[in-house]
Backbone bond lengths (Angstrom), bond angles and torsions (degrees), N, CA, C in turn:
res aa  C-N    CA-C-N  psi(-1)  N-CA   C-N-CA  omega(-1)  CA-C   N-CA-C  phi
1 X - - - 1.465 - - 1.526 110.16 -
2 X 1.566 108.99 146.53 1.515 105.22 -176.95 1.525 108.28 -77.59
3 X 1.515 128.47 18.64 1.302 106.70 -179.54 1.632 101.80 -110.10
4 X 1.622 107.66 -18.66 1.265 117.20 -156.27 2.144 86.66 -74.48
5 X 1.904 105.81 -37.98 1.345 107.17 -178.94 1.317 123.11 -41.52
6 X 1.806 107.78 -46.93 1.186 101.95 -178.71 1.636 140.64 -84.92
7 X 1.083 92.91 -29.69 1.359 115.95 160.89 1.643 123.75 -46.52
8 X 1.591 106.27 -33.88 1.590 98.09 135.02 1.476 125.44 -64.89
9 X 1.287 105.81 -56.75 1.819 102.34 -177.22 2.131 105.90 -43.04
10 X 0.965 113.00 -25.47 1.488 99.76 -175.50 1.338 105.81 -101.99
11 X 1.546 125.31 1.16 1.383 125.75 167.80 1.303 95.92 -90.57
12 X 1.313 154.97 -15.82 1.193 155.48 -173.31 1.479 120.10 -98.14
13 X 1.610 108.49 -32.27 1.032 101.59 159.71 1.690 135.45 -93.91
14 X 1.265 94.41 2.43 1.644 111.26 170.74 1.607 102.93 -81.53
15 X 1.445 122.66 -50.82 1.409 123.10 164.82 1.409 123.78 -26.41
16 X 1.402 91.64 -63.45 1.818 98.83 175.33 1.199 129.30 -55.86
17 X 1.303 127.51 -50.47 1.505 142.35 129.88 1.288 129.78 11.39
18 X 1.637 85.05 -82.30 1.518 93.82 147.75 1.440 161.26 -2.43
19 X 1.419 81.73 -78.00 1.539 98.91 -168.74 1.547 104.31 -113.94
20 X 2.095 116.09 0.23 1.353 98.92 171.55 1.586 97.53 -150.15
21 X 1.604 93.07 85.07 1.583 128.05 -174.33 1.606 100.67 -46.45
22 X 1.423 129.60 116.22 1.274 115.54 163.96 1.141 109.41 115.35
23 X 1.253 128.15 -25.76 1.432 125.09 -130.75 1.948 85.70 -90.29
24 X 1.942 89.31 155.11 1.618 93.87 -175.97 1.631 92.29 -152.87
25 X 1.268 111.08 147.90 1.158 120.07 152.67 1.459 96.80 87.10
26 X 1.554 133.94 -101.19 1.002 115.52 -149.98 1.213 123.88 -75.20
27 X 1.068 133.31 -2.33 1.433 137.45 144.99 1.820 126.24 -128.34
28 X 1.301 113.55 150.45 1.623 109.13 -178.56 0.980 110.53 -121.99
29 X 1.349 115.37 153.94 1.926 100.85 -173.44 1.246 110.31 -83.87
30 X 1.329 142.85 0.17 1.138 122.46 158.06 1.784 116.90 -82.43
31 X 1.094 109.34 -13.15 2.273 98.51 164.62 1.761 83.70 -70.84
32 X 1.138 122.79 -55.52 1.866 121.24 -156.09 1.425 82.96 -45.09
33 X 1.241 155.40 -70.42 1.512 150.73 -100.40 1.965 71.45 -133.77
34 X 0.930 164.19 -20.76 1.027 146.51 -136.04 2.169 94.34 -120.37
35 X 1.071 94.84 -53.79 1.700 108.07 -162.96 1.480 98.00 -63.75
36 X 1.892 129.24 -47.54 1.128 122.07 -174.34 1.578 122.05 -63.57
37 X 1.220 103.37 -9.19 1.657 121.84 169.49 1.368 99.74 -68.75
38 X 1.513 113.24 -81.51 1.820 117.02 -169.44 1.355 117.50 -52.17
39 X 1.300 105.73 -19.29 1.663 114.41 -179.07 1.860 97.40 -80.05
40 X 1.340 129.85 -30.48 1.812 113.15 -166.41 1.164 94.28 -90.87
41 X 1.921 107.67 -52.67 1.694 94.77 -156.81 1.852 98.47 -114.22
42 X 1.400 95.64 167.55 1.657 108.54 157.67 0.999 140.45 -141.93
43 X 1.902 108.60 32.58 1.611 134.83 126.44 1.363 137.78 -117.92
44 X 0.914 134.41 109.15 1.387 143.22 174.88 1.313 118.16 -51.16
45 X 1.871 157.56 103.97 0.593 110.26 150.62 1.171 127.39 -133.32
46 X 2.140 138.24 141.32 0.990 107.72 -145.61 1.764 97.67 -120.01
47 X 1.086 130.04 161.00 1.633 131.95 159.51 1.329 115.64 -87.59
48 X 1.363 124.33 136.71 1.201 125.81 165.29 1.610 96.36 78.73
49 X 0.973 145.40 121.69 1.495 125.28 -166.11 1.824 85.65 -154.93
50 X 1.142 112.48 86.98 1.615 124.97 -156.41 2.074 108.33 -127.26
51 X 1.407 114.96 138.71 1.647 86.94 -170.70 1.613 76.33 -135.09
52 X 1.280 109.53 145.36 1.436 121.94 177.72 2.039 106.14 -151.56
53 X 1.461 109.02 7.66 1.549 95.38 -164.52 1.442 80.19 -130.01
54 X 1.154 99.16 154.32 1.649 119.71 -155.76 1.501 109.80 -84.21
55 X 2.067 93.21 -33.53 1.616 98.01 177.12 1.541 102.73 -69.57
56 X 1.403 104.90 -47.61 1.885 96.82 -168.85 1.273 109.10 -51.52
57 X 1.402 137.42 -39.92 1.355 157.90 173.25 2.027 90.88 -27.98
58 X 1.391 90.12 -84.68 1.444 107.16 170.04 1.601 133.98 -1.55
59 X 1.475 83.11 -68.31 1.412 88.61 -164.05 1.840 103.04 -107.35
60 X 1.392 116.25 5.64 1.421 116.48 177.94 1.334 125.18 -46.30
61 X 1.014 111.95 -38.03 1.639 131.91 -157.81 1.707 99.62 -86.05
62 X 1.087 122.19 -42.23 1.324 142.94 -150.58 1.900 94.77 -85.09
63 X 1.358 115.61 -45.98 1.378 128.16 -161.62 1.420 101.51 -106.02
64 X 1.422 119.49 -17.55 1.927 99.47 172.18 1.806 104.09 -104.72
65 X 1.782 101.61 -5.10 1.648 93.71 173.36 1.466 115.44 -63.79
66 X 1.472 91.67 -24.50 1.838 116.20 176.37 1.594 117.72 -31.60
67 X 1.747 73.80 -78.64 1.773 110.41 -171.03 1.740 110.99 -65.00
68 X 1.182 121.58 -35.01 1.394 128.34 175.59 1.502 104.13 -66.88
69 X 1.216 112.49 -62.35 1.479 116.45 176.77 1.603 107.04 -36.79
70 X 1.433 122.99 -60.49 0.986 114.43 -178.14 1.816 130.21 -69.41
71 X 1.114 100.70 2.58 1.404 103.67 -179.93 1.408 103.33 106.29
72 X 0.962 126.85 14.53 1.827 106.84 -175.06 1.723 112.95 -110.57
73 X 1.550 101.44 143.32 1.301 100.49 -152.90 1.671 99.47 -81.34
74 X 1.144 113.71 156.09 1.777 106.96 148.69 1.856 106.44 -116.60
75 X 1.370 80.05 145.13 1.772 113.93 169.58 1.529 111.34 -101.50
76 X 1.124 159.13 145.99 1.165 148.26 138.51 1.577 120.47 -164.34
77 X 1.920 106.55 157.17 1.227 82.57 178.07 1.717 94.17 -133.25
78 X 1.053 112.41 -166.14 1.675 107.39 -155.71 1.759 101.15 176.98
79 X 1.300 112.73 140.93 1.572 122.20 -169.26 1.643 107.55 -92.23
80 X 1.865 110.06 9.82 0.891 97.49 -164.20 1.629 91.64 -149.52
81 X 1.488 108.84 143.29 1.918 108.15 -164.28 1.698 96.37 -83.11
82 X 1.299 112.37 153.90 1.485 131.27 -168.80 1.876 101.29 -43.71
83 X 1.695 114.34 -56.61 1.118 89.49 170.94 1.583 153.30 -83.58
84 X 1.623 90.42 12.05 1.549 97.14 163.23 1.186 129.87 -98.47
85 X 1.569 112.89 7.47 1.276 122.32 171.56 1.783 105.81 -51.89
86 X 1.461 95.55 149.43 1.724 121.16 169.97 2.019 92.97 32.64
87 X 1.774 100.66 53.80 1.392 125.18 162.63 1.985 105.00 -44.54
88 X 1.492 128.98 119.53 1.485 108.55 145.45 1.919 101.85 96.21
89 X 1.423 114.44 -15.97 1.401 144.87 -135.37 1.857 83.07 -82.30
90 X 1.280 106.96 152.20 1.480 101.01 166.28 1.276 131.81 -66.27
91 X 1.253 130.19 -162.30 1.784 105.58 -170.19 1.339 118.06 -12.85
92 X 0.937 114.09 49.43 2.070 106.08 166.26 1.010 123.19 -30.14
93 X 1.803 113.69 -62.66 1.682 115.64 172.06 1.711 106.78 -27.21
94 X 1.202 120.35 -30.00 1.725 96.62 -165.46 1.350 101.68 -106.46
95 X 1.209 113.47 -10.48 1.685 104.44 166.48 1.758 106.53 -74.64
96 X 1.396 121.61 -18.28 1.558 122.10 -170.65 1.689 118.93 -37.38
97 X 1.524 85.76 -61.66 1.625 94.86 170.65 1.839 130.28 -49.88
98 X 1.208 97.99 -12.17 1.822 96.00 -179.12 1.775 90.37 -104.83
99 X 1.184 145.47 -2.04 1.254 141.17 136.60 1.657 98.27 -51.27
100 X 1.059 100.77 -101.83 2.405 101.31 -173.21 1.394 93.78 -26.94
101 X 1.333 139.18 -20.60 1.262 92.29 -166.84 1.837 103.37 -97.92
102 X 1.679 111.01 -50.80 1.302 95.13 153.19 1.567 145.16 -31.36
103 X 1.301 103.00 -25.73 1.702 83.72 -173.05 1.945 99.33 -106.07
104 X 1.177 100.67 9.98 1.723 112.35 167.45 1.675 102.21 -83.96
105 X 1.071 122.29 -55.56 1.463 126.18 156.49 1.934 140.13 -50.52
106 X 1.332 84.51 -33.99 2.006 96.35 179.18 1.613 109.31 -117.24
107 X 1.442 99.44 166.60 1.780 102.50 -159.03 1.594 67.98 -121.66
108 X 1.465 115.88 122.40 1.554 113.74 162.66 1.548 117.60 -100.66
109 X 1.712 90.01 153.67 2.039 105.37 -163.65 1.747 95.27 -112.19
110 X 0.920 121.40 123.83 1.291 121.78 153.73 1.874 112.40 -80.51
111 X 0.895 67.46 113.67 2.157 71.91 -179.20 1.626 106.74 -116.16
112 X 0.998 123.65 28.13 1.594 122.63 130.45 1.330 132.74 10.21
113 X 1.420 131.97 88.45 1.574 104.90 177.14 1.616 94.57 -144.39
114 X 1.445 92.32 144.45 1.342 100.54 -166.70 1.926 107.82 -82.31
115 X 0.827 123.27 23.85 1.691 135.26 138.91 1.673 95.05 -87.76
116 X 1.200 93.47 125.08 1.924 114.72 131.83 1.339 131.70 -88.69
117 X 1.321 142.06 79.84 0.435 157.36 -157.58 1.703 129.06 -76.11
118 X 1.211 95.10 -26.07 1.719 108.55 147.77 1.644 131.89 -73.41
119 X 1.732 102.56 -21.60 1.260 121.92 169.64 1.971 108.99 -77.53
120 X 1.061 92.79 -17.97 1.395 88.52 -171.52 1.598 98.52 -79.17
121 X 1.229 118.72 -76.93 1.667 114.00 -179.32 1.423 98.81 -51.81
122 X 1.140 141.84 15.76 1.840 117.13 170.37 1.881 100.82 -108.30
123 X 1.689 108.65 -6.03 1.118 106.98 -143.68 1.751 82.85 -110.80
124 X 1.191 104.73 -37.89 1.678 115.46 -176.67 1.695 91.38 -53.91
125 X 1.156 151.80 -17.33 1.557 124.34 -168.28 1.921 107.51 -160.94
126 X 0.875 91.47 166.96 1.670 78.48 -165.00 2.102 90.09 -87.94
127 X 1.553 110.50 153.75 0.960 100.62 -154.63 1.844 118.49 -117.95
128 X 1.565 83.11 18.89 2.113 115.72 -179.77 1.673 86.02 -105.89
129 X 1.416 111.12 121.06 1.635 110.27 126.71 1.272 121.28 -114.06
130 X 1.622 119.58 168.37 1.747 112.49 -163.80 1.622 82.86 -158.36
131 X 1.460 95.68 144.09 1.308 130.63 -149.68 1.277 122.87 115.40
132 X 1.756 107.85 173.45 1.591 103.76 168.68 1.586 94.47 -136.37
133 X 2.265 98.65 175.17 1.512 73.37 163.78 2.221 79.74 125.67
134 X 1.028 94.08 171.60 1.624 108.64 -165.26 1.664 94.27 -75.60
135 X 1.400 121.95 -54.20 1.611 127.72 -158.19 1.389 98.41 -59.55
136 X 1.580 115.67 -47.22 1.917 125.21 -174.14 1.563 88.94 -65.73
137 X 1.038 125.89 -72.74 1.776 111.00 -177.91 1.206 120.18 -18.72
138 X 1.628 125.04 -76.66 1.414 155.47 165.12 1.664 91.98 -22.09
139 X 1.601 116.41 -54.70 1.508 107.45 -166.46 1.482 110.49 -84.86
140 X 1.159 112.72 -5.42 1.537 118.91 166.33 1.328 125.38 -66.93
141 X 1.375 103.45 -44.62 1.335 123.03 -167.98 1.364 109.35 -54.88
142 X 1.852 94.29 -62.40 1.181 107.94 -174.13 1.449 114.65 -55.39
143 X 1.470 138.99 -28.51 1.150 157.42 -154.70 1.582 99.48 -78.02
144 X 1.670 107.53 -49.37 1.648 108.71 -175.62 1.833 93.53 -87.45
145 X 1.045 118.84 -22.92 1.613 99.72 178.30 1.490 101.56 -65.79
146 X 1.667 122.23 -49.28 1.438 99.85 156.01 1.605 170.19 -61.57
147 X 1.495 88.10 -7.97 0.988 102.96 174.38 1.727 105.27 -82.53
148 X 1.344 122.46 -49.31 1.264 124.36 176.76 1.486 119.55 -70.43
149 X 1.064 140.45 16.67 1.585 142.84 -154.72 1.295 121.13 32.15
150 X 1.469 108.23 48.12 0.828 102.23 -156.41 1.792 150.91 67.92
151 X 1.357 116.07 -3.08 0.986 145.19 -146.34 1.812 106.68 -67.19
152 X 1.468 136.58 154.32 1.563 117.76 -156.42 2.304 72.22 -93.64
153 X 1.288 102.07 121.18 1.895 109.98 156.50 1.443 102.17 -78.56
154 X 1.516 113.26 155.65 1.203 150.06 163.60 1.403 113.93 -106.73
155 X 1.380 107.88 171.15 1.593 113.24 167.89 1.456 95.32 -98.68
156 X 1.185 110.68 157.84 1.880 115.42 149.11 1.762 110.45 -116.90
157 X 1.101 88.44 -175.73 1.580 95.85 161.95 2.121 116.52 -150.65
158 X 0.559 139.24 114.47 1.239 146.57 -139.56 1.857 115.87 -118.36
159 X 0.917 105.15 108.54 1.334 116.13 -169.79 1.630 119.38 -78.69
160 X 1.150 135.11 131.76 1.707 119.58 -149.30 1.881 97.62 -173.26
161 X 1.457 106.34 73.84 1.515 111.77 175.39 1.199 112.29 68.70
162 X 1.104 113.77 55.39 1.499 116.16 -168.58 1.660 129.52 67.23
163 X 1.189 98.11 14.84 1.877 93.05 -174.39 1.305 96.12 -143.86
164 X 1.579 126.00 157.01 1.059 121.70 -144.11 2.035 86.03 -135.21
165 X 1.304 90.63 122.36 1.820 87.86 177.85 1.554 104.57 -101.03
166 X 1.400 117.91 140.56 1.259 102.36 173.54 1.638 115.08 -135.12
167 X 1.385 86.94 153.58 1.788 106.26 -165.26 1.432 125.21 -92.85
168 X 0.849 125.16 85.68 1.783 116.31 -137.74 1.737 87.73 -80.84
169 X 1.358 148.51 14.67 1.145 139.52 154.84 1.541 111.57 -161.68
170 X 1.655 122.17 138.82 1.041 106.75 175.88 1.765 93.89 -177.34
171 X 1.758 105.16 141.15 1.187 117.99 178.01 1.599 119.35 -161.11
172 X 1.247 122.45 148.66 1.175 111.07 -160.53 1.110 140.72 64.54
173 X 0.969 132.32 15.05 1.742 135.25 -134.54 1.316 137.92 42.87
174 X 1.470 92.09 16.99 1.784 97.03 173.68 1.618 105.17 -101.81
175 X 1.276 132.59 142.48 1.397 136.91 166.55 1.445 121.69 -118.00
176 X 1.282 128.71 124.64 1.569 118.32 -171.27 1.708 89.28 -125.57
177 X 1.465 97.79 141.09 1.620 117.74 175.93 1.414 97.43 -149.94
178 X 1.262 96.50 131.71 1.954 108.65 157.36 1.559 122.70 -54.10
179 X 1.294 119.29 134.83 1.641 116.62 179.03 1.383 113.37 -46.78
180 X 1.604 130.24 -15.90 1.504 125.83 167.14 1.814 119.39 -69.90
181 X 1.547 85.16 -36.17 1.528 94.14 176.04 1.697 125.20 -59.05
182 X 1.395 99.12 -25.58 1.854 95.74 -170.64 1.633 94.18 -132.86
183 X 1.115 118.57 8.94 1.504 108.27 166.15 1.582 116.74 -143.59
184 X 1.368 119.77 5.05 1.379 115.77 160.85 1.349 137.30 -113.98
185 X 1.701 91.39 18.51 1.584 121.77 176.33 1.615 105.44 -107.68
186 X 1.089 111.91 168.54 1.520 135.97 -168.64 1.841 99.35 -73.11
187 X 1.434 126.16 33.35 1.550 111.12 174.84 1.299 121.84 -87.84
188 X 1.389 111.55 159.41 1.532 101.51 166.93 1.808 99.73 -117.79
189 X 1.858 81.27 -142.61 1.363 96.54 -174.94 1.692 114.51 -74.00
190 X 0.871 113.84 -54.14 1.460 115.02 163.10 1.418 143.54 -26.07
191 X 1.801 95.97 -42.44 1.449 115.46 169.55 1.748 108.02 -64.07
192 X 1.344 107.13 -49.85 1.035 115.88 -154.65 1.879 112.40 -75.42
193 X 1.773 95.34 -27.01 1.786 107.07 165.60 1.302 86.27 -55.70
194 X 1.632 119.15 -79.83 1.677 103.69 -162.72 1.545 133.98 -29.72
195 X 1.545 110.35 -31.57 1.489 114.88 -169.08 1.782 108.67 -80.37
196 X 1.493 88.88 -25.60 1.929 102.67 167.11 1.706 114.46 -83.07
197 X 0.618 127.68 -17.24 1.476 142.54 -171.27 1.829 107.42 -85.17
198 X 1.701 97.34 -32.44 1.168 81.04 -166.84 1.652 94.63 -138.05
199 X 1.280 130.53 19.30 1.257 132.27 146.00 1.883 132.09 -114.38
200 X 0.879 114.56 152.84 1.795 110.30 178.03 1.355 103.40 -85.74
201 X 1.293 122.02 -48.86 1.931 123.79 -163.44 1.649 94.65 -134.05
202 X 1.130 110.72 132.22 2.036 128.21 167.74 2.005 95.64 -130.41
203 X 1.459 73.39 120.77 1.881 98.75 160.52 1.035 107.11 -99.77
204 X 1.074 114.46 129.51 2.002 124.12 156.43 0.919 87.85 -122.15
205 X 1.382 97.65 161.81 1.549 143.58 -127.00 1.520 92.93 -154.07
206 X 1.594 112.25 113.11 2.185 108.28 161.57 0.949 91.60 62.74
207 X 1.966 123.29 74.17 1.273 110.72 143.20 1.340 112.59 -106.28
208 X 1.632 112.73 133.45 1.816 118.86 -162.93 1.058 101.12 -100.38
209 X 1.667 84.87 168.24 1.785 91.24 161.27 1.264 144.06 -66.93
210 X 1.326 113.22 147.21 1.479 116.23 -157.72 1.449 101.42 -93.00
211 X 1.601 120.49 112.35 1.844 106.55 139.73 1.306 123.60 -103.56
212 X 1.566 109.69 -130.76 1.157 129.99 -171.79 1.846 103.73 -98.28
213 X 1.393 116.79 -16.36 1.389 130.39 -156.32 1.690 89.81 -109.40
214 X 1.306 129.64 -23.14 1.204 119.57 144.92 1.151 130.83 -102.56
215 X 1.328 115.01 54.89 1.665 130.22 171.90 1.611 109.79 -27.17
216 X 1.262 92.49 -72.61 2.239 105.77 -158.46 1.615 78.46 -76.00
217 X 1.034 153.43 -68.37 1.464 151.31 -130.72 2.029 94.01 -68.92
218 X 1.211 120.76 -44.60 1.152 130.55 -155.76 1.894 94.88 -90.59
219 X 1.678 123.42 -29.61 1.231 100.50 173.67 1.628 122.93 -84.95
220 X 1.460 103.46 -20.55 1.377 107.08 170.73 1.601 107.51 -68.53
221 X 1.029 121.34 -35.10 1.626 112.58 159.00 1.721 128.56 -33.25
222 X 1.465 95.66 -70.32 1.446 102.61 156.41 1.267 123.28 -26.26
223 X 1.619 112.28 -67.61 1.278 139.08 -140.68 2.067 76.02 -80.52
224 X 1.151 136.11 -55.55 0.978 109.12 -163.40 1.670 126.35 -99.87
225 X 1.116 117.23 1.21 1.404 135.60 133.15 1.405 129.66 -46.06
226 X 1.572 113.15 -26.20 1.375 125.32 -171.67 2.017 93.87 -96.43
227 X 1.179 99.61 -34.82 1.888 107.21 171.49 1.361 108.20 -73.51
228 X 1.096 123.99 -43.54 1.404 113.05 -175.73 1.565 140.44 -71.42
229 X 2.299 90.92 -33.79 1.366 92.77 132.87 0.919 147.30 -77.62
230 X 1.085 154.50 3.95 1.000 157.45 -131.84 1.612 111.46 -118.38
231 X 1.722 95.50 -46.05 1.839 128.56 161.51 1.396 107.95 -54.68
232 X 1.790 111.23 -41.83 1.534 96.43 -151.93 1.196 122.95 105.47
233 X 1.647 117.67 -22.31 1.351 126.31 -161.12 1.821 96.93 -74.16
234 X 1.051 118.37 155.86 1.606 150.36 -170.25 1.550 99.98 -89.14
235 X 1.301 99.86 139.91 1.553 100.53 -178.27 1.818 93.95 -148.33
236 X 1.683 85.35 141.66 1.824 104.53 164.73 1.490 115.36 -144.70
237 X 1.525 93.95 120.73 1.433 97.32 175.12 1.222 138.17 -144.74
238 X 1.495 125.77 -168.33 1.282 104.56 179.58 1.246 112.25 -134.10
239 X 1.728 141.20 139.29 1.110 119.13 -169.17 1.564 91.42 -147.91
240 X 1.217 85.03 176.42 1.617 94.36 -162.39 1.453 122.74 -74.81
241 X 1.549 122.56 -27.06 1.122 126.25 -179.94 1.896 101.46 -133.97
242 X 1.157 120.77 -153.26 1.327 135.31 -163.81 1.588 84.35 -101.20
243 X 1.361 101.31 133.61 1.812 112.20 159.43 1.982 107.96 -13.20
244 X 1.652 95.61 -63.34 1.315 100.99 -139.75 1.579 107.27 -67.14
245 X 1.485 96.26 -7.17 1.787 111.55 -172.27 1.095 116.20 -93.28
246 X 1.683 146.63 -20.04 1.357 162.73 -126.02 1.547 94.66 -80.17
247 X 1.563 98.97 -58.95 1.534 108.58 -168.61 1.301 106.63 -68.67
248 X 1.343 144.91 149.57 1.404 151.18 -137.72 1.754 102.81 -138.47
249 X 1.517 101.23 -42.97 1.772 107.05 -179.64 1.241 98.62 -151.11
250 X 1.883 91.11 160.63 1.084 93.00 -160.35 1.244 137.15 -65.62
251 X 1.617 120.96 -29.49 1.286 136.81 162.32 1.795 110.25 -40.16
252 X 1.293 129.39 -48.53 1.168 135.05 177.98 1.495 120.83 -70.12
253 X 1.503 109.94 -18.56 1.585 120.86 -163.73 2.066 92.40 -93.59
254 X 1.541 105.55 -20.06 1.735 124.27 -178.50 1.144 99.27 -59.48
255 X 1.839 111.81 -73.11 0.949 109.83 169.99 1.215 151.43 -67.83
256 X 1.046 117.45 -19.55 1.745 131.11 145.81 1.291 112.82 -42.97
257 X 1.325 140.82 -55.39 1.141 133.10 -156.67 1.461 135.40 -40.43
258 X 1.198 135.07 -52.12 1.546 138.96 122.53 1.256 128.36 26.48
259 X 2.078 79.01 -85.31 1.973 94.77 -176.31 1.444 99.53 -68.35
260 X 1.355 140.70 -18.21 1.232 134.90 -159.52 1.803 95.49 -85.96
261 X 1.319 109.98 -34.75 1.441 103.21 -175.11 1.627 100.77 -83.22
262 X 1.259 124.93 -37.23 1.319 115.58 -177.68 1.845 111.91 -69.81
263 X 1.820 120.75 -16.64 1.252 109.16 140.61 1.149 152.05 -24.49
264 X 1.505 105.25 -45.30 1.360 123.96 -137.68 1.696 86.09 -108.32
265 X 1.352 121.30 -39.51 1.149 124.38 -171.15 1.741 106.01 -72.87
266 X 1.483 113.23 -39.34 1.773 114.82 -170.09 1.719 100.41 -61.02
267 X 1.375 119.77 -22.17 1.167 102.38 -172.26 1.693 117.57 -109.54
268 X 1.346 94.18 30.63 1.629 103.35 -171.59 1.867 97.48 -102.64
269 X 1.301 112.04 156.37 1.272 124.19 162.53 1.583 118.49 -28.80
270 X 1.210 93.86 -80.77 1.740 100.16 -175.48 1.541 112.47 -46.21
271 X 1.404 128.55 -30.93 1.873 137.07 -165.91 1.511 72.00 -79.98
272 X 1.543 147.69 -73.24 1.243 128.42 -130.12 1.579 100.36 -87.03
273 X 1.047 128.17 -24.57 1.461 150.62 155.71 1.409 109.41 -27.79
274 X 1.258 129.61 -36.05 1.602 127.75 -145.35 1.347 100.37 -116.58
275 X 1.374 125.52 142.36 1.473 105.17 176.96 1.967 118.67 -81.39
276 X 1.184 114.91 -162.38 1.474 142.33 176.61 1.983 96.79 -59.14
277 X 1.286 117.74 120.18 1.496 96.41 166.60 2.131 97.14 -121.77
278 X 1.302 76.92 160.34 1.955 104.21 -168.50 1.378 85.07 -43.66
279 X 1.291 113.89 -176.86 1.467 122.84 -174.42 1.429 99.90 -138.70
280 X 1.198 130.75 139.38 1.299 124.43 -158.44 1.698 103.24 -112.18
281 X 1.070 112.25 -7.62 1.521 126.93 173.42 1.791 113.59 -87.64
282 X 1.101 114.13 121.98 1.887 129.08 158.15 1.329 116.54 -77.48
């Protein structure tokens, strides 16, 4: 994945840093982090090839003038054509130039097909179960084995301003986390752009009922329901009771109201229908 790529490149250039305090001019840490690349391989290739962070923005241009120079090829594929990359993005103008320079380097494919094909497995089964309990697990499972073709998931771990979110399964662009995982941890909004930024479909797993005694747990809910639409991104999950029951009182059922309608909409035809849109946030 192109995020997992860079995320070395900024562990590499923190390394250098590191260990050569000061240093100016005759070397920069991005050739240091740049040359040991052109020196192993001489194809690149990345999935999902998506730019939403202002630093990667940054330093793009600087580190594939590198790698091109040296002969190394890139492969990649990406939901989004070279010049809509890092769409809306802050200083854009200065990311412009690592657009000219990529598409001076790559022969681009539109691969277009009028199947969606992610719409199809979201569309084959309804994509809420409610209950708890071993059988709703079992139907989960099966749900992300379908969504992924089955495919063998990994964990990642994901690096995001210094804090590291982690995905305890994920493949293809599908990511599944339990409702403890992304709402009973310390995330915000940011984390949660990243998890849209860089997936198509997220399953959770045990989403409960909401009161007053899960205050913070229930707005990061919101808060990341409100990111996910917002992306476009696809959601399957499982929660403990029926939509209309979640909220417990009334003050909580107020504030719920929203995410409860923006529920109701992710799992309708037309939401799974529509594709991924750019994200207008860095």
């Amino acid at each position: 994945h192109f995020h997992e790529f860079m995320n070395e490149v900024h562990e590499g250039i923190a390394k250098f840093r590191s260990e050569n305090p000061g240093t100016t001019g005759a070397r920069d840490p991005i050739t240091a982090v740049a040359r040991p690349i052109s020196r192993s391989v001489r194809v690149l290739c990345f999935d999902e090839f998506f730019v939403s962070d202002i630093t990667d923005a940054m330093l793009l241009s600087r580190l594939f003038d590198i790698l091109f120079k040296d002969g190394v090829v890139v492969v990649a594929t990406s939901n989004i054509p070279p010049e809509r990359l890092y769409w809306n993005g802050l200083n854009r103008q200065l990311f412009e130039p690592f657009i000219d320079l990529l598409k001076s380097h790559v022969e681009v494919f539109n691969l277009d097909s009028e199947t969606d094909y992610r719409r199809e497995k979201l569309d084959a089964q309804d994509v809420y179960r409610f209950g708890t309990g071993p059988e709703i697990d079992a139907q989960m499972d099966a749900l992300f084995a379908h969504l992924t073709g089955g495919a063998d998931a990994k964990p990642d771990a994901i690096e995001n301003l210094g804090r590291v979110i982690v995905v305890p399964a994920q493949v293809m662009g599908v990511a599944r986390f339990s409702f403890a995982d992304l709402c009973e941890r310390p995330l915000g909004a940011r984390d949660y752009l990243k998890l849209a930024n860089l997936y198509h479909t997220v399953v959770i797993d045990q989403v409960p009922v909401f009161s007053r005694l899960r205050s913070d747990a229930s707005k990061r809910f919101v808060l990341l329901i409100d990111t996910l639409y917002d992306r476009g991104v696809k959601l399957a999950a499982s929660f403990a009771t029926p939509l209309e029951a979640l909220a417990q009182d009334e003050k909580t059922a107020f504030e719920f109201a929203r995410c409860l309608s923006r529920l109701e909409e992710m799992r309708s035809a037309e939401y799974i229908a529509q594709p991924l849109r750019q994200s207008k946030t860095t």
